[in-house]
N, C-alpha and C positions, 0 to 999 in steps of 0.2 A: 380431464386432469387427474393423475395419478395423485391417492393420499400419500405426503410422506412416510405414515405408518407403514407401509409397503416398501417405501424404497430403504429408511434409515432403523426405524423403529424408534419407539416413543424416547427410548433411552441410550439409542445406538451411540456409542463409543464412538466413531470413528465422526459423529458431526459434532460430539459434546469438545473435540481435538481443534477440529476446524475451528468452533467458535470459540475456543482457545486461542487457537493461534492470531485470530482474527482480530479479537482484545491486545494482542500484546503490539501488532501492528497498530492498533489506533491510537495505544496508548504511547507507543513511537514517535508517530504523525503528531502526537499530544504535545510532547517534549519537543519536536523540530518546532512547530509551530510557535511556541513561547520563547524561543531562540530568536528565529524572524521578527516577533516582536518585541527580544530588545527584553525581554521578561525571563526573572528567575525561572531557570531552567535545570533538570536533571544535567548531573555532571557525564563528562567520556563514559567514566567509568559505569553508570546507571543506564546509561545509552547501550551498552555494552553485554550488561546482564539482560535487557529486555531482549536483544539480539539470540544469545545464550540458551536463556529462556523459550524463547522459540523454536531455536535448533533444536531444542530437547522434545519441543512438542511436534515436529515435524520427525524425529525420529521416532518417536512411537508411534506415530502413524503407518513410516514404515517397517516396522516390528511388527506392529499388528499385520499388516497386509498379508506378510510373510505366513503369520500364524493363522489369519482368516482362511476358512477352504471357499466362505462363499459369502459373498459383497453383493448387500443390494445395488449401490454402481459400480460401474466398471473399474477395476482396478486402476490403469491410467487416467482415469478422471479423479477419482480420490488423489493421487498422486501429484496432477498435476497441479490440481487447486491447491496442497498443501504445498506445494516448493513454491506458486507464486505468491503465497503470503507470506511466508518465509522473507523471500528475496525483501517485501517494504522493510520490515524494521534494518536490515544487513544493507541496506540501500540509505539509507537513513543514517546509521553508525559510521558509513564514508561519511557520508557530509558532513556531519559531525566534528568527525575529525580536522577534515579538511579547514572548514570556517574558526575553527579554534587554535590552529597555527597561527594564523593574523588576525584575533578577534576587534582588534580597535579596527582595520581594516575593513574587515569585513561588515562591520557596526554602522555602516558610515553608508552603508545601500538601503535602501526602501526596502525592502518583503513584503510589507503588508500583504500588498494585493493576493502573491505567492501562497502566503500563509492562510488569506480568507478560504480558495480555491483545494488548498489542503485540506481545510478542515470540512470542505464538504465532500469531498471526495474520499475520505476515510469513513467519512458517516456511511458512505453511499456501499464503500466494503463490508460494513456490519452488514447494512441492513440487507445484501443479497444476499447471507449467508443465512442470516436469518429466514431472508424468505426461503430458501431452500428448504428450510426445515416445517417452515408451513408451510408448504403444498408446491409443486413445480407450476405455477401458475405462469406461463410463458407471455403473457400480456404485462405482469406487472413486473418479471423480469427482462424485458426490452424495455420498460418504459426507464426501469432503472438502470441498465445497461447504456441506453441512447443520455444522460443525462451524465452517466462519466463520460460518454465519447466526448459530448461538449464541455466540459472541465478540461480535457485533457486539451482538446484545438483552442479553447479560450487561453489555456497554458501556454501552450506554444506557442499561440501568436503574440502574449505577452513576454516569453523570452527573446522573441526576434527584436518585436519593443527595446525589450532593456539592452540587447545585445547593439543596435543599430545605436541608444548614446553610448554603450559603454567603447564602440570604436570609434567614437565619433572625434578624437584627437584632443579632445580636453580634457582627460582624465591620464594620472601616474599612469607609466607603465606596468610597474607593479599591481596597482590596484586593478589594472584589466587583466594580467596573469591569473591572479587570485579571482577574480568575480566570475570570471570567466567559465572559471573550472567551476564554482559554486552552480553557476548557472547550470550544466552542465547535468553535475550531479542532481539537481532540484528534480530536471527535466525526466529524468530517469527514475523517479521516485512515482512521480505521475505516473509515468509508461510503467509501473508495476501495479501502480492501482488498476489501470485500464485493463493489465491482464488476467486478474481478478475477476474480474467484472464480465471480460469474456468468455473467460472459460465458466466462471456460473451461467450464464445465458446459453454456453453451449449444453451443459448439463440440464438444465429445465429443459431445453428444446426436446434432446434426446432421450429423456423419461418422461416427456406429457403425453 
């Protein structure tokens, strides 16, 4: 196992960025999640700057790249990791959106569940980021990798769930226009955590 002092260095800039960026997704997932339950929640507009915020910090990452001559990883692995952390909170800011055109509407569905599986799976985004930074230890980054994969199929098989009553002809049409697409976007939110999580697991593989 490769020390990270080798790959990032103890004060390397470009992971102090990551787990930047990585906070402001959780802190995303933070705010969707107290939405789903129906709990005072940051407004559009808050949803918005944390989005912002992020673009900024994935932009100096690519600023740096530019001005670095030489990256303990691979230039496309810095890159990719920061544009899929990116993508949660901007993934996030749709739905948002979305859910708060018909809030009494949208008020009126279950998330719980949604919401519990969010908030472990943004933990699960720290904490790989984190372990990058302690050491590429490729055992405990599968262990954490394999444990969003099952978040994300427990996900899915819960939106076929909800999607099977929600056509199930006893619900407005309206209400299935709108949930619909809620669902949708939820679903997508997940499928960004996951690729998170992939690409860290491919980055410890390929520096242990």
């Amino acid at each position: 196992m490769i020390s990270i002092q080798r790959l990032f260095g103890k004060e390397d800039r470009f992971f102090d960025l990551l787990t930047a960026s990585a906070e402001q997704a959780q802190q995303s997932i933070g705010g969707l999640t107290r939405i789903l339950r129906l709990q005072p929640a940051p407004s559009l507009d808050e949803f918005g700057g944390m989005r912002k915020k992020d673009k900024a910090i994935t932009q100096e990452i690519s600023d740096l790249l530019v001005k670095t001559f030489v990256t303990a990883l691979e230039r496309e692995d810095i890159e990719a990791l920061s544009t899929a952390l990116y993508k949660i909170p901007k993934t996030v800011e749709k739905f948002v959106e979305r859910y708060l055109i018909c809030p009494d509407k949208a008020a009126s569905v279950d998330f719980h569940r949604h919401a519990e599986m969010l908030d472990e799976a943004t933990g699960l985004v720290i904490e790989m980021i984190h372990a990058l930074r302690r050491g590429m230890d490729i055992v405990r980054m599968k262990e954490l990798n394999d444990r969003m994969q099952t978040i994300e199929g427990d996900a899915d098989k819960l939106m076929l769930e909800c999607l099977k009553d929600l056509y199930s002809g006893k619900h407005d049409t309206l209400l299935v226009v709108i949930v619909s697409n809620l669902y949708d976007l939820l679903e997508k939110v997940f499928d960004r955590c996951r690729d998170v999580g992939n690409i860290a697991k491919q980055i410890a593989y390929k520096n242990s």
